[in-house]
Backbone as CSV, one residue per row, in Angstrom:
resi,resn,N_x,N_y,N_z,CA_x,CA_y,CA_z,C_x,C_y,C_z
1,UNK,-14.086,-7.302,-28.178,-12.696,-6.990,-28.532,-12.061,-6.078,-27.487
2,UNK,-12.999,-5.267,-26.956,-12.278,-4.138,-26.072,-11.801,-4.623,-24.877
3,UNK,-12.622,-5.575,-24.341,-12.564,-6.215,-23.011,-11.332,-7.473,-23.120
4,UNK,-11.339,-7.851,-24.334,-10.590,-8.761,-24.780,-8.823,-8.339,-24.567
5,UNK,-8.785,-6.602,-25.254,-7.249,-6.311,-25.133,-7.200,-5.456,-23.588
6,UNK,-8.532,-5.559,-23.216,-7.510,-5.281,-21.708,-7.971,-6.010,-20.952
7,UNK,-7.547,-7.397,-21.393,-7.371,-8.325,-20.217,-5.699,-8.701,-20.521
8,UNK,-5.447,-8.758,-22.180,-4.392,-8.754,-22.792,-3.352,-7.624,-21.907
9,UNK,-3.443,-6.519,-21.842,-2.878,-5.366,-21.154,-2.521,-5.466,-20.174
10,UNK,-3.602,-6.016,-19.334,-3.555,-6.017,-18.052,-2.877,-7.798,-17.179
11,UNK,-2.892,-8.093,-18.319,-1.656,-9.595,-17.858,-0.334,-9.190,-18.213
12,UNK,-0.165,-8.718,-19.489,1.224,-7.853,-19.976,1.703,-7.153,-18.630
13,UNK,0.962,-6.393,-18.193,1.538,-5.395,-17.161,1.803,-6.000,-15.873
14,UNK,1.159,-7.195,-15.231,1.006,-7.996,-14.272,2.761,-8.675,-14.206
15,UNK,2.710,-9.295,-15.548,3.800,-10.080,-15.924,5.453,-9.011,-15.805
16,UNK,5.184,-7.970,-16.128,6.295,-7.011,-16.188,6.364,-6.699,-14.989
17,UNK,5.393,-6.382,-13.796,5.807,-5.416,-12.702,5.998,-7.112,-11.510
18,UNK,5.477,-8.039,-11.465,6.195,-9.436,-11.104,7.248,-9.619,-11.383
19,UNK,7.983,-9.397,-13.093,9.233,-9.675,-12.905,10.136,-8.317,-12.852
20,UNK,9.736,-7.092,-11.881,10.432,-6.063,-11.894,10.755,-6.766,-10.247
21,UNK,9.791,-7.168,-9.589,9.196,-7.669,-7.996,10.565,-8.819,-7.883
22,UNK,10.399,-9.544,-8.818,11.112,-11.053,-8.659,12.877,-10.643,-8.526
23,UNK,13.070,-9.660,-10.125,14.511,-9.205,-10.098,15.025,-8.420,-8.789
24,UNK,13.955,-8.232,-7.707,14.153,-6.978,-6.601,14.745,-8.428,-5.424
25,UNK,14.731,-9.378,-5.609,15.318,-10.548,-4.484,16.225,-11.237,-5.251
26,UNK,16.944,-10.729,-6.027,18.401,-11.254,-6.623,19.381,-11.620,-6.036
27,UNK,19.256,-10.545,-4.518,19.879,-10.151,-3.231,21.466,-9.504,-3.370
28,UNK,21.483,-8.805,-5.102,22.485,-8.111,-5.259,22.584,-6.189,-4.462
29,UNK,21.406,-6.233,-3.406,21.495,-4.915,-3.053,19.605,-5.351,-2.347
30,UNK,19.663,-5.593,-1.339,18.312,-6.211,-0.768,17.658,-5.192,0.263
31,UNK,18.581,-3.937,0.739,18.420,-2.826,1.067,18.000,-2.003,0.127
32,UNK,18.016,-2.499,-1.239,17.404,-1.207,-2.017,16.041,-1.759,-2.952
33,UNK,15.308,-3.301,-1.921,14.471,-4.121,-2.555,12.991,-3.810,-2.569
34,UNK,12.717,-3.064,-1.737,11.564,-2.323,-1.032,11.625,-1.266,-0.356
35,UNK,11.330,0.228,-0.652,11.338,1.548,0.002,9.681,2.039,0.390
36,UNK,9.131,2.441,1.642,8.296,3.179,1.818,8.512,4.434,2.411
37,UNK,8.403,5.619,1.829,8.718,6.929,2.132,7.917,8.096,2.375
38,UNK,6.665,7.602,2.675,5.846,8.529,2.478,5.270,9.446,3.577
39,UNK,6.399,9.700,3.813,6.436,11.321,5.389,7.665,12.193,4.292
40,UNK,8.470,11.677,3.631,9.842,12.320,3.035,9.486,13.575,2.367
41,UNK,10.164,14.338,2.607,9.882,15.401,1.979,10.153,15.509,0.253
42,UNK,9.755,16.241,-0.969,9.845,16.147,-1.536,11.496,16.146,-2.371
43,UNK,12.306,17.311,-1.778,13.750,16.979,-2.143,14.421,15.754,-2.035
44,UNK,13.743,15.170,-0.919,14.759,13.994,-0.413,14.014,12.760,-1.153
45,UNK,12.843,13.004,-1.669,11.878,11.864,-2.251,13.178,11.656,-3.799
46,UNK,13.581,13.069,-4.325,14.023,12.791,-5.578,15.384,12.571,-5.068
47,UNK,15.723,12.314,-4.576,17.199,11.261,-3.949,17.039,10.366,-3.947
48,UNK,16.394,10.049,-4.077,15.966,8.204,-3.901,16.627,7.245,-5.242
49,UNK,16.886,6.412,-4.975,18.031,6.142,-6.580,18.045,3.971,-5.931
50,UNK,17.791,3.694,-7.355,17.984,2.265,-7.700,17.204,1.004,-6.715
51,UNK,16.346,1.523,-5.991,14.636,0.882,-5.075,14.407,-0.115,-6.530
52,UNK,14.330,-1.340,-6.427,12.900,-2.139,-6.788,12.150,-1.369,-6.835
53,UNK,11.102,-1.121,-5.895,9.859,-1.202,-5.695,9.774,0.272,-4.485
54,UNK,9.403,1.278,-4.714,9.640,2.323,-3.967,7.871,3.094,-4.361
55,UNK,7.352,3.147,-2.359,6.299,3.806,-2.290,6.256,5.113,-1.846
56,UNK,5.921,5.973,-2.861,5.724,7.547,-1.972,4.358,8.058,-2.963
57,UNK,4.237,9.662,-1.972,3.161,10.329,-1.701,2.968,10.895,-3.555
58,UNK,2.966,10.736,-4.288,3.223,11.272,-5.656,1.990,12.715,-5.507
59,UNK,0.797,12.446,-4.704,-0.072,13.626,-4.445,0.779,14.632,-4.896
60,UNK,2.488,14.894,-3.843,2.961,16.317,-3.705,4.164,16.022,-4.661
61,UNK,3.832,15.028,-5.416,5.199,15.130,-7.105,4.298,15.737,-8.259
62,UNK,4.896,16.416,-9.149,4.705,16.377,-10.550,5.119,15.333,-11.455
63,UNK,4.934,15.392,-12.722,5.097,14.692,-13.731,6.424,14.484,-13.678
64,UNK,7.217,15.513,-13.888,8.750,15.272,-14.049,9.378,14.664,-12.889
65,UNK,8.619,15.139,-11.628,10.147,14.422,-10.291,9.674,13.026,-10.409
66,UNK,8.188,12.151,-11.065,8.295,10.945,-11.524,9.333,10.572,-12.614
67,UNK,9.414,10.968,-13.714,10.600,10.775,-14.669,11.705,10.951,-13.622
68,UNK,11.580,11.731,-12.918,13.189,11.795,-12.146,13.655,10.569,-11.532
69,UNK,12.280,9.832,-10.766,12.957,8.860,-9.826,12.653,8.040,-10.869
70,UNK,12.125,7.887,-12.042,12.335,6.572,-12.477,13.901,6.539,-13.479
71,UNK,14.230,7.937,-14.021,16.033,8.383,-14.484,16.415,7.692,-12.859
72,UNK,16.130,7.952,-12.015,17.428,7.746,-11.046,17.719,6.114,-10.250
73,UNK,16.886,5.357,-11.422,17.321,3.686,-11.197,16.143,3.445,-10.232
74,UNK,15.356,3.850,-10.082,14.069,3.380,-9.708,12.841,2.684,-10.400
75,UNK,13.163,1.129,-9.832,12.272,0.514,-11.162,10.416,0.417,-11.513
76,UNK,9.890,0.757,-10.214,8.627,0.996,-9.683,8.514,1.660,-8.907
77,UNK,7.997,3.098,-9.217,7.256,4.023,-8.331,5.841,3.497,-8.115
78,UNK,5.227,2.939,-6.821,3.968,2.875,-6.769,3.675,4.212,-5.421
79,UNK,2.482,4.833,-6.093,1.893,6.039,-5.419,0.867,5.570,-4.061
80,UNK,1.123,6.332,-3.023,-0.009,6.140,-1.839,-0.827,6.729,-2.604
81,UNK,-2.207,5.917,-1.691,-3.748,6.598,-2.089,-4.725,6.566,-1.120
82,UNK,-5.308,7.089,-0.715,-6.268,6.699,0.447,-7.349,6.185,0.265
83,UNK,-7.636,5.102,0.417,-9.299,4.724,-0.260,-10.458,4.678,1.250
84,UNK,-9.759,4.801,2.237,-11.068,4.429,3.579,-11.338,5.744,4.524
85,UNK,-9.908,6.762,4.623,-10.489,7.537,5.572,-9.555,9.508,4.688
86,UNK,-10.079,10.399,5.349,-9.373,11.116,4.893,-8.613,11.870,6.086
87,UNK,-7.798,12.596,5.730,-6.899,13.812,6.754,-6.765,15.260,6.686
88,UNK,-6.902,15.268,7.817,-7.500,17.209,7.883,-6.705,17.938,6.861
89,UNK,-5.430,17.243,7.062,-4.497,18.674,5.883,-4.761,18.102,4.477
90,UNK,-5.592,17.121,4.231,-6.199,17.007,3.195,-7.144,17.182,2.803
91,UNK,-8.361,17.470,3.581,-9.436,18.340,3.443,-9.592,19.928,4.377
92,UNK,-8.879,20.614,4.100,-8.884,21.822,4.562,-10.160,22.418,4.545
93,UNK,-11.021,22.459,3.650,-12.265,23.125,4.040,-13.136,22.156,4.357
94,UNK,-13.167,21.138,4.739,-14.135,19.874,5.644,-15.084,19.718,4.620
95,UNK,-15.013,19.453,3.009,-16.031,19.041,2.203,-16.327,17.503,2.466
96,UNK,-15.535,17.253,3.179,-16.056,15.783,3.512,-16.580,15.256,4.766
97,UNK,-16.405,16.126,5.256,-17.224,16.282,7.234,-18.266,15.320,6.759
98,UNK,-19.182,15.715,5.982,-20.414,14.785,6.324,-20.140,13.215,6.054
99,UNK,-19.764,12.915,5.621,-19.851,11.880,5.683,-18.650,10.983,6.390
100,UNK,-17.921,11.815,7.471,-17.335,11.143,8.687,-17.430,10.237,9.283
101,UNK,-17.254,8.715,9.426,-18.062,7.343,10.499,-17.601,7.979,11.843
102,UNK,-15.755,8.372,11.987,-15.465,8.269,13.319,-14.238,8.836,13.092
103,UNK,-14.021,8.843,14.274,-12.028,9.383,14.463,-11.159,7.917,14.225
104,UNK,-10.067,7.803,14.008,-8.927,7.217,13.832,-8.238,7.153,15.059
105,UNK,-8.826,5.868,15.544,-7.594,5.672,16.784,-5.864,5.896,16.398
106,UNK,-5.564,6.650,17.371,-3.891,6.880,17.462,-3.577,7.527,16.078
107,UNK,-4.793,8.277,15.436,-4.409,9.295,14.703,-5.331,10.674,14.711
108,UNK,-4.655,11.351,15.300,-6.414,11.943,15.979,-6.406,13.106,14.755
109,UNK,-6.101,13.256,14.326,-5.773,14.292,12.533,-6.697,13.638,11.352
110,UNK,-7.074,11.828,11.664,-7.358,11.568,10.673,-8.826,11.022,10.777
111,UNK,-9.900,10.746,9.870,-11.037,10.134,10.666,-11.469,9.059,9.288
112,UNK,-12.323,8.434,9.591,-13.340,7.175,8.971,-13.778,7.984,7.954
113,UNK,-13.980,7.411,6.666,-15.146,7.980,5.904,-16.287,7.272,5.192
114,UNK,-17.322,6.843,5.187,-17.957,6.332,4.136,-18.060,6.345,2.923
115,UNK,-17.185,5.288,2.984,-16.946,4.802,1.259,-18.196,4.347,0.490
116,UNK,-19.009,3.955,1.163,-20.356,4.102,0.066,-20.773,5.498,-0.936
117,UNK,-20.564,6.554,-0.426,-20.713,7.427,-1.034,-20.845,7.502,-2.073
118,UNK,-21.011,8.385,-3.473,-20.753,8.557,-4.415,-19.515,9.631,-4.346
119,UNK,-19.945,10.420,-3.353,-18.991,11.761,-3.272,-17.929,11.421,-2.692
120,UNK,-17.668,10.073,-1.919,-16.155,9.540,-2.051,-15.884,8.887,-2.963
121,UNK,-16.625,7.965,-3.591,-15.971,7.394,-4.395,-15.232,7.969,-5.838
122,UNK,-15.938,8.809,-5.967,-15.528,10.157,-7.242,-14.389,10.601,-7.086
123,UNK,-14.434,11.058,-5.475,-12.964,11.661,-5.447,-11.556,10.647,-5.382
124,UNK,-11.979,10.106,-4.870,-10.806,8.717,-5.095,-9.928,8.041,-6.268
125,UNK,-11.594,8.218,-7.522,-11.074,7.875,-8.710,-10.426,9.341,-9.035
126,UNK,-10.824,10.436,-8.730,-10.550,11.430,-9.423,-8.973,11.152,-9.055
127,UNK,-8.467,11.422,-7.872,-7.412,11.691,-7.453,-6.261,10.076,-8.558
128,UNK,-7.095,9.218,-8.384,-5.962,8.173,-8.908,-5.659,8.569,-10.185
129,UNK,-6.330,8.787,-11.348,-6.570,9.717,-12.316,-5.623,10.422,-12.523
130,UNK,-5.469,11.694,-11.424,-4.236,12.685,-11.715,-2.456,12.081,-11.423
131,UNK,-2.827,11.394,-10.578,-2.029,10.124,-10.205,-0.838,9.640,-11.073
132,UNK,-2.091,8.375,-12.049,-1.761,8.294,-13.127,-0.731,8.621,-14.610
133,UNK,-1.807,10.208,-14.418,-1.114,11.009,-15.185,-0.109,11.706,-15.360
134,UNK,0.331,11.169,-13.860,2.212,11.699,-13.352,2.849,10.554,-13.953
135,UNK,2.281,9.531,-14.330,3.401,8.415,-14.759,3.306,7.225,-13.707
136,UNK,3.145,7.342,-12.577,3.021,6.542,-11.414,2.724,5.092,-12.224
137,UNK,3.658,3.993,-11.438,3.572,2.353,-12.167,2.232,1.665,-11.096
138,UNK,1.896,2.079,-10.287,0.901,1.292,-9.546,0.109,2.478,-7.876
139,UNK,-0.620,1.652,-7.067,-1.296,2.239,-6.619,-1.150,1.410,-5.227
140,UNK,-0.828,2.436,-4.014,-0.737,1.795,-2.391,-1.694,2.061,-2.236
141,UNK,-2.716,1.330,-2.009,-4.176,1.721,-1.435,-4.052,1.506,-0.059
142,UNK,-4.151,3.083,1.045,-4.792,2.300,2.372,-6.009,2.798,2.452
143,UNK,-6.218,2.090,4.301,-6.972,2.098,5.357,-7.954,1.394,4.245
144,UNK,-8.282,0.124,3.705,-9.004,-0.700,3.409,-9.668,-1.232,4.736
145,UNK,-9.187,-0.681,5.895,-9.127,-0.927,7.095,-10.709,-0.418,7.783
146,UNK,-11.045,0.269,6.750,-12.626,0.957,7.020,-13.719,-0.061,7.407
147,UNK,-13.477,-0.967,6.944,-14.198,-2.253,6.624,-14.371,-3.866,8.015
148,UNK,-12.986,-3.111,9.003,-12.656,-3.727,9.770,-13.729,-2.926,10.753
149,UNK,-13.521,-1.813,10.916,-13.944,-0.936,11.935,-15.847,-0.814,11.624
150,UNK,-16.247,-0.725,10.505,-17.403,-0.517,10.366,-18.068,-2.080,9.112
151,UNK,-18.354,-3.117,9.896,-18.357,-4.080,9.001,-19.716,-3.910,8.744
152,UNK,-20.070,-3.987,7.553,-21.351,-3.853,6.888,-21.434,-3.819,5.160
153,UNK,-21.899,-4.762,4.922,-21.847,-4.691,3.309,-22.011,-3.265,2.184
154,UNK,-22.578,-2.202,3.224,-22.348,-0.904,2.121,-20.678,-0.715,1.805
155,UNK,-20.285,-0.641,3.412,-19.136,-0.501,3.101,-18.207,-1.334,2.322
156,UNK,-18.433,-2.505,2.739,-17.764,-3.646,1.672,-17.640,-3.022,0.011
157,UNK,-18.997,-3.445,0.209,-19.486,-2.858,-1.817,-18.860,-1.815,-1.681
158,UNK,-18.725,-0.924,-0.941,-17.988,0.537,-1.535,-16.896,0.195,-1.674
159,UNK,-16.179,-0.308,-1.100,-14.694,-0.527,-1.604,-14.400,-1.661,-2.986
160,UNK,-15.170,-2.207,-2.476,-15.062,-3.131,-4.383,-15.183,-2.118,-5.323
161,UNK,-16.443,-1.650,-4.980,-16.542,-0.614,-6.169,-15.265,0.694,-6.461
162,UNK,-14.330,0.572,-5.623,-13.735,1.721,-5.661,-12.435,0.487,-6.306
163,UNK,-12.110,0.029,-6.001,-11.031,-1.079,-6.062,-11.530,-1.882,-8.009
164,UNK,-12.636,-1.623,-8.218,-12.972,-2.383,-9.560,-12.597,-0.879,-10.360
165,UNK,-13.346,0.201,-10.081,-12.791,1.611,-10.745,-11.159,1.419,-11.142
166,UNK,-10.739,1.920,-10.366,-8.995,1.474,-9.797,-8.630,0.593,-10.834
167,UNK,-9.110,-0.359,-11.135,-8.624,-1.873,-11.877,-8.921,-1.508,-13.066
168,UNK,-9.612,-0.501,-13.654,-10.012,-0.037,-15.305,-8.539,0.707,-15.358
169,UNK,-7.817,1.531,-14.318,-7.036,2.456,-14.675,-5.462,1.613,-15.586
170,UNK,-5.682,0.016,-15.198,-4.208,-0.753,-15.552,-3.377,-0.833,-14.704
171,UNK,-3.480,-0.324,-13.436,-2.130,-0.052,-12.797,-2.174,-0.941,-11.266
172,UNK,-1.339,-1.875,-11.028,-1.180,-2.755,-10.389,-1.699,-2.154,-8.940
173,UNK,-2.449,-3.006,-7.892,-3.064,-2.277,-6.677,-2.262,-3.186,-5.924
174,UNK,-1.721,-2.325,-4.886,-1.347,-3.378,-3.771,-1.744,-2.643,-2.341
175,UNK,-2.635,-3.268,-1.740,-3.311,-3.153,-0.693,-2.565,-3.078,1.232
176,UNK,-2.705,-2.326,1.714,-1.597,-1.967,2.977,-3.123,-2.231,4.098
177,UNK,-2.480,-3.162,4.330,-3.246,-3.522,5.918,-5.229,-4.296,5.319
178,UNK,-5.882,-3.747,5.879,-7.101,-4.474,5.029,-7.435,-6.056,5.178
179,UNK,-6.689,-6.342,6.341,-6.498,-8.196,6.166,-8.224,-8.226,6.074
180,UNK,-8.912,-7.957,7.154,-10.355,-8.620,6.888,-11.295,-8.329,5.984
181,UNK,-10.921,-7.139,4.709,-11.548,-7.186,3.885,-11.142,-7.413,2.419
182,UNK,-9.404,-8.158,2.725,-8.881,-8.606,1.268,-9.294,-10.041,1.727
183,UNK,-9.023,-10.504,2.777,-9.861,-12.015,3.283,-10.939,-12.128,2.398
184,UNK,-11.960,-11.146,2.738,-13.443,-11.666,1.878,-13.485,-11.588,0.496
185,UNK,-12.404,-10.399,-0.387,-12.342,-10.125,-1.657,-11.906,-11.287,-2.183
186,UNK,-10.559,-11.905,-1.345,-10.334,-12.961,-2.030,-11.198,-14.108,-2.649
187,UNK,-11.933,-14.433,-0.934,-13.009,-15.030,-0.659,-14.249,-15.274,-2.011
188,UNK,-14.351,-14.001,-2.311,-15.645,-13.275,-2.770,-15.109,-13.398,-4.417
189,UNK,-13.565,-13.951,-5.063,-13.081,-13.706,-6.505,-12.526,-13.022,-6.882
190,UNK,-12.185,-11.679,-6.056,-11.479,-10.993,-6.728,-10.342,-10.406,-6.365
191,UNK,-9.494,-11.722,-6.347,-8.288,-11.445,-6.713,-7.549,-11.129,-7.805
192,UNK,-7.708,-11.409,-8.993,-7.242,-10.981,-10.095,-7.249,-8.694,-10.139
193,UNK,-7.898,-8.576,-9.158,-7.862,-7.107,-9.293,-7.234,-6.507,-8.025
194,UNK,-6.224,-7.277,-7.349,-5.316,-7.144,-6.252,-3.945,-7.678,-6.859
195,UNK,-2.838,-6.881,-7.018,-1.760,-7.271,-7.337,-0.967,-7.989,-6.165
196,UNK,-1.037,-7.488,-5.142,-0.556,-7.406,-3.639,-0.859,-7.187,-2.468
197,UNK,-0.600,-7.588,-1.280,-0.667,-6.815,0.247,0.479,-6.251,0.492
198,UNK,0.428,-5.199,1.765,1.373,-5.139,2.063,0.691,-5.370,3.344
199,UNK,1.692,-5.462,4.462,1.526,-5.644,5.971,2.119,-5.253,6.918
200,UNK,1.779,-4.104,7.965,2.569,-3.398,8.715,3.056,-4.532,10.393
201,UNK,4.224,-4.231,10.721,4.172,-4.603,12.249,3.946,-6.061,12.271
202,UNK,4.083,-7.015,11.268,4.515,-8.442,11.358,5.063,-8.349,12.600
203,UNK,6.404,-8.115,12.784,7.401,-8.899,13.850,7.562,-7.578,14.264
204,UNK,7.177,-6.558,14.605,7.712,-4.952,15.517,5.972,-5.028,15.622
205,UNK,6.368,-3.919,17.016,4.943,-3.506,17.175,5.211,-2.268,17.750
206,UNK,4.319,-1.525,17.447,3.942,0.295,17.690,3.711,0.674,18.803
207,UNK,4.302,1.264,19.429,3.806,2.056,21.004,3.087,3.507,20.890
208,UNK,2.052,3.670,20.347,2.061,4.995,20.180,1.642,5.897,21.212
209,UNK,1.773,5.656,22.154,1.908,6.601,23.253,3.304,7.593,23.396
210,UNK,3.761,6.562,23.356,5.642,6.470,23.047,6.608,6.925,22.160
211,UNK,6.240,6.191,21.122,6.602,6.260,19.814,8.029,5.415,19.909
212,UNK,7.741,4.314,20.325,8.951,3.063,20.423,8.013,1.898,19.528
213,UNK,9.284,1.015,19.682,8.615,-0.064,19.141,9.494,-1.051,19.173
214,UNK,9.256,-2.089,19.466,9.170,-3.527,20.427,8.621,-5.077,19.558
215,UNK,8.975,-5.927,19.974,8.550,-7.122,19.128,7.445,-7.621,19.672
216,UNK,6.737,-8.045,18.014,5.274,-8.018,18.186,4.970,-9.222,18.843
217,UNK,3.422,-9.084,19.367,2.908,-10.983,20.151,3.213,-11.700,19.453
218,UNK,3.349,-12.814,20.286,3.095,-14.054,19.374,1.983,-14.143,18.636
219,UNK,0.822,-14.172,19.804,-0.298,-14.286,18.782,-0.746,-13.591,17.429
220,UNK,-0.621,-12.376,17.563,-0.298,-11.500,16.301,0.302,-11.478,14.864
221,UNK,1.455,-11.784,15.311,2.442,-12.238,14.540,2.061,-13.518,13.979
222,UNK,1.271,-14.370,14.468,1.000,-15.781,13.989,0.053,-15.786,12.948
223,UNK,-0.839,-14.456,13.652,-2.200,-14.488,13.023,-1.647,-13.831,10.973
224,UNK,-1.002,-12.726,11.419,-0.625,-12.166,10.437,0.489,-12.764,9.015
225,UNK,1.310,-13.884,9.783,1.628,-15.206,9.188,0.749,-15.941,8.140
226,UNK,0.120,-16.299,8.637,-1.065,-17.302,8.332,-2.076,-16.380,7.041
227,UNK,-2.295,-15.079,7.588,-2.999,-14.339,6.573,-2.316,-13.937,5.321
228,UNK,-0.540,-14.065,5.289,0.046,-13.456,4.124,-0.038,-15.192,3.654
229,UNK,0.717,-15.995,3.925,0.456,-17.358,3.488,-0.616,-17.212,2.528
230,UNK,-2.079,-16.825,3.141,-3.243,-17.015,1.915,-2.868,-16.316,0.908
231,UNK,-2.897,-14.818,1.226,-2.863,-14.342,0.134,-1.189,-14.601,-1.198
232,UNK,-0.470,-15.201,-0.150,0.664,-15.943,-1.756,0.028,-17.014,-2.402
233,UNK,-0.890,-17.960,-1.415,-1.222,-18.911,-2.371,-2.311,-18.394,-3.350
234,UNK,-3.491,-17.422,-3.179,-3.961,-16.304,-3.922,-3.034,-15.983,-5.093
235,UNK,-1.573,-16.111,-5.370,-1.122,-15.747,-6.015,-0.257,-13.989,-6.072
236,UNK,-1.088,-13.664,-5.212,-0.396,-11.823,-4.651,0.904,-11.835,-4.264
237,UNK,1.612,-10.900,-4.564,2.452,-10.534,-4.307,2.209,-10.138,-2.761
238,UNK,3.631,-10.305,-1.892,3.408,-9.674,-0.503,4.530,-9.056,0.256
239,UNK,4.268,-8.076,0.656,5.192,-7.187,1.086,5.137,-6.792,2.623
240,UNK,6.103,-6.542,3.400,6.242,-6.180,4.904,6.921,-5.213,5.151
241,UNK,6.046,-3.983,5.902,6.781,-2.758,6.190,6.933,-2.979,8.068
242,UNK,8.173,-2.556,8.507,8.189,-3.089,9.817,8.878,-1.551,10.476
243,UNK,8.808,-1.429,11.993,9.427,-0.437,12.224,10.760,-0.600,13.341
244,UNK,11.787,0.258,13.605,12.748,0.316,14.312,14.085,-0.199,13.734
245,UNK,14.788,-0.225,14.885,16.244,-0.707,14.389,16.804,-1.932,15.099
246,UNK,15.691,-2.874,15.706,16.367,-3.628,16.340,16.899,-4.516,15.463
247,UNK,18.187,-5.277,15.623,19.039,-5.684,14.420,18.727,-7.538,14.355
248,UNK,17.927,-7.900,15.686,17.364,-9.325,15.600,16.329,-9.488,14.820
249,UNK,15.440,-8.426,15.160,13.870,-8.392,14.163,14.492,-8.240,13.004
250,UNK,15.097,-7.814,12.428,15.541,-7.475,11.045,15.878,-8.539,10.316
251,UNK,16.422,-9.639,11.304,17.116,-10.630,11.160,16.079,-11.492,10.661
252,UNK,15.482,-11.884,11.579,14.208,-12.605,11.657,13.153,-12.459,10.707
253,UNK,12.822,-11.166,10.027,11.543,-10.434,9.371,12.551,-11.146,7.825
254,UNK,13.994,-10.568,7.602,14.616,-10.749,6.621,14.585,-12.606,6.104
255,UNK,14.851,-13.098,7.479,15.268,-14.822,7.246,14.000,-15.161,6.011
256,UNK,12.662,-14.555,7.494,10.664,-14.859,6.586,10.734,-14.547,5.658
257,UNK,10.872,-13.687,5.528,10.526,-12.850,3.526,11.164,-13.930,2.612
258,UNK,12.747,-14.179,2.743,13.563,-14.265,1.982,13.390,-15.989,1.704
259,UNK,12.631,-16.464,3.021,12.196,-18.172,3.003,10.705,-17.905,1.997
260,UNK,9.977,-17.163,1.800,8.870,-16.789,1.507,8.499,-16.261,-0.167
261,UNK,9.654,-15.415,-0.156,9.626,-15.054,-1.430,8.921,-14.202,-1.435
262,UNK,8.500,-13.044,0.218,8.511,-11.639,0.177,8.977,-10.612,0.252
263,UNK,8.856,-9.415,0.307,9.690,-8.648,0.084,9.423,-7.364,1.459
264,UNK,10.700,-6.923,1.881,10.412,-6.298,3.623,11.071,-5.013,3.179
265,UNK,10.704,-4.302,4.273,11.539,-2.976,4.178,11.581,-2.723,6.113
266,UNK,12.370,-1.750,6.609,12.531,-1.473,7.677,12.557,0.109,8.011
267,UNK,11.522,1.060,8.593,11.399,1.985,8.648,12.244,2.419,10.592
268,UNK,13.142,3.146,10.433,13.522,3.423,11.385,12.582,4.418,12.193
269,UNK,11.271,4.791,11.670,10.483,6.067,12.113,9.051,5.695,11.615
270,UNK,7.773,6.330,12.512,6.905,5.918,12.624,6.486,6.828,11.359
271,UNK,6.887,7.993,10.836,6.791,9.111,9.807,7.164,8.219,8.663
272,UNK,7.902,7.582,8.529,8.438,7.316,7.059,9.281,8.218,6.676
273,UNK,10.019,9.489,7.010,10.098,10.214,6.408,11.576,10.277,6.059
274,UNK,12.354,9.109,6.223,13.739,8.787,6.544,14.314,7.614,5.506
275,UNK,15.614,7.800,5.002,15.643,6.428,3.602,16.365,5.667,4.993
């Protein structure tokens, strides 16, 4: 019976935050269809007003500035979460040093962690947990990307296992970057415990030497094509965060989505920290 009403629950909720997703391409306001904000500071986070689908840091919200953005016509708050690596100003006293794989190319603040752990995986659930308990409608999981960099079935299994945890909580997961290890999840069945992807740098690509950004390869772009394709016929929802202001890519990223039946956003800044 128990397993029974939360499968019941957990289609109920599937079905509601799809058609919160679906009403967000009405194209009565398609600038306010997809928001990722998560550099914004907290004042400017509760400015945020009438997003579909709007991702921020809820870590540095309380309970109430969630009621706030969801009072302020915001129909889905989904919360970042980190499931693959952590960041120094997030571990201030290095309780997680040990179990470090590596540094983070082009983020030198942030490093690898082994998700096999127990002592990550605890904290992960812990943190989604408090999460949760702000009200938060779903969960941005990154750097699933751990899996790319260190391929080996501990790590694999660690992230299922962290991603099946996650899936007891009810709350829709949508996955940011991770192509080669939502590839195998899919692969592997379990999709039903992936609501979504999202996908950075489709059609822009990152200079981070620089901090410009330019239209992406072909090849790239093709590859990354082809990989959201699966995961719609998977049934996932799919989403594209892109960067800059060039007004052709916009064009172009907007035409895809909107032929596609995904949903884009356009970050003028490599921070996020800007509506």
């Amino acid at each position: 019976m128990k397993n029974s009403n939360k499968t019941g629950l957990r289609s109920l909720l599937a079905i509601f935050i799809c058609g919160l997703f679906l009403a967000s391409c009405d194209g009565s306001n398609p600038d306010k269809e997809y928001g990722v904000f998560l550099g914004m500071e907290r004042d400017d986070v509760l400015k945020l007003k009438d997003y579909a689908t709007v991702v921020v840091d809820a870590d540095y919200l309380s309970k109430d500035d969630v009621v706030a953005l969801h009072n302020n016509g915001n129909a889905v708050v989904v919360s970042y979460l980190n499931i693959g690596s952590i960041e120094d100003f997030r571990d201030p006293d290095g309780k997680f040093g040990d179990i470090i794989l590596g540094d983070y190319e082009d983020w030198p603040e942030e490093h690898w962690v082994d998700v096999s752990t127990k002592k990550w995986q605890d904290h992960v659930i812990s943190k989604a947990k408090e999460l949760t308990a702000k009200g938060i409608d779903g969960f941005f999981l990154d750097n699933a990307d751990v899996y790319s960099q260190y391929k080996t079935a501990e790590i694999y299994d660690g992230l299922v296992h962290i991603i099946k945890k996650l899936d007891d909580l009810d709350k829709p997961l949508m996955i940011n970057g991770g192509d080669i290890f939502v590839t195998k999840a899919l692969a592997d069945g379990f999709k039903k415990m992936i609501a979504g992807v999202n996908q950075e740098t489709v059609f822009t690509s990152i200079d981070f030497d620089t901090k410009t950004f330019s239209a992406q390869e072909t090849e790239t772009k093709d590859y990354y094509q082809k990989y959201l394709q699966s995961c719609k016929a998977a049934g996932l929802q799919v989403f594209i965060l892109e960067y800059g202001s060039d007004a052709e890519l916009k064009k172009k990223s907007a035409a895809y989505c909107k032929k596609n039946g995904f949903h884009c956003t356009f970050s003028a800044s490599l921070e996020l920290e800007k509506e």
